[in-house]
C-alpha positions as CSV (number, residue, x, y, z in Angstrom):
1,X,-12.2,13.1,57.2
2,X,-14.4,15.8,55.5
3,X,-12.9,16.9,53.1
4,X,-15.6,15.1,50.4
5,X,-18.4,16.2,52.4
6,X,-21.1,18.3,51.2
7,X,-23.8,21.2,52.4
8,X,-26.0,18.3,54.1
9,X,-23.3,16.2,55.7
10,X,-21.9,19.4,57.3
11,X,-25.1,20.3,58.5
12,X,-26.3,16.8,60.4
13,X,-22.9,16.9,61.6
14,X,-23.2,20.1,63.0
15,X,-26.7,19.1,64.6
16,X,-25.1,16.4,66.3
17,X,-22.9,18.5,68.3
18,X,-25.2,21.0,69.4
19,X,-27.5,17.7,70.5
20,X,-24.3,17.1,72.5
21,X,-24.4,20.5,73.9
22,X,-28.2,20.7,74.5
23,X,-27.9,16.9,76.2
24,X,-25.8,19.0,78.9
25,X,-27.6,21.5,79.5
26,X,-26.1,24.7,77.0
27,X,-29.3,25.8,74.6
28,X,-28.4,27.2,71.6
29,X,-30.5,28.7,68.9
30,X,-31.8,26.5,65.8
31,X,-29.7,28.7,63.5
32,X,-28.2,27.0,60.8
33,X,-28.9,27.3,57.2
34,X,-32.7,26.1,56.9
35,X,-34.1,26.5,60.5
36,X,-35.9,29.2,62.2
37,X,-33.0,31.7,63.3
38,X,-30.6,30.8,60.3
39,X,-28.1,33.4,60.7
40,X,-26.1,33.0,57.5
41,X,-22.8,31.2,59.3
42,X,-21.6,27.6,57.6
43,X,-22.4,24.6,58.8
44,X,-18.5,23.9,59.0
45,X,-18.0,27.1,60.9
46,X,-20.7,26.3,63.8
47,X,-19.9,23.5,64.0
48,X,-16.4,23.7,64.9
49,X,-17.2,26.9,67.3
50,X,-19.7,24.1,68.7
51,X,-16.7,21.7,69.5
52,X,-14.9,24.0,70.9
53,X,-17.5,24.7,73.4
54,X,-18.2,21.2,74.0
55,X,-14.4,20.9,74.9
56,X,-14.6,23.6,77.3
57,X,-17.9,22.0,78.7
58,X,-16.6,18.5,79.6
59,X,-12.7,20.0,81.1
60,X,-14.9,22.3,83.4
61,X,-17.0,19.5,84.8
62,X,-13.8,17.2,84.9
63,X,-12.2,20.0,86.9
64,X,-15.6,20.8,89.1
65,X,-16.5,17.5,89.7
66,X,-13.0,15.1,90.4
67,X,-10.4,17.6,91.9
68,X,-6.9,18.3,90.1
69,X,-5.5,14.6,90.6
70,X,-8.5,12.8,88.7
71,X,-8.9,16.4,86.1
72,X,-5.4,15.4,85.3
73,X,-5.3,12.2,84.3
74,X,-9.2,12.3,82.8
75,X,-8.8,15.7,81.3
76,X,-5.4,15.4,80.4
77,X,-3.5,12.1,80.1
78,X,-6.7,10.0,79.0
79,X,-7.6,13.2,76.2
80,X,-4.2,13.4,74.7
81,X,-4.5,9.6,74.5
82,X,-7.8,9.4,72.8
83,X,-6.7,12.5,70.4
84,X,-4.0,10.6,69.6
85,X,-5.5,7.7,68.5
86,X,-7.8,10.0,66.7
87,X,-4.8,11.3,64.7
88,X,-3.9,8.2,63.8
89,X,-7.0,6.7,63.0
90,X,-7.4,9.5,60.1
91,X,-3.9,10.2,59.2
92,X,-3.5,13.3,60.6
């Protein structure tokens, strides 16, 4: 899946997901390589500390927002589901 990518493909990838994050409210600094705060960490590396945080994000608003019935089958039957599908979709 990204294993061909290169410097600019990790970074718009990586903006996408902290759009995501920003979208829900988390603001995080503009600090990958090229912006205002750059702080010297890869693209690749933010952007999977991003996902991570994004996963977080949407299983504590399942949880907050639909009760441990619903969380269950949203946050966990429905996601191993869709990951998956994922897996499969790019052989891995």
């Amino acid at each position: 899946m990204s294993g061909e990518w290169g410097p600019e493909e990790w970074v718009f990838e990586a903006r996408g997901v902290r759009d995501a994050l920003v979208a829900v409210g988390e603001f995080l600094p503009e600090c990958l390589s090229g912006e205002l705060e750059d702080c010297g960490t890869s693209a690749g590396d933010h952007r999977g500390v991003w996902l991570a945080m994004l996963k977080a994000w949407a299983q504590f608003m399942i949880e907050a927002n639909h009760g441990a019935p619903e969380a269950e089958r949203l946050g966990g039957r429905l996601y191993r589901k869709v990951l998956g599908d994922g897996r499969r979709h790019f052989r891995l």
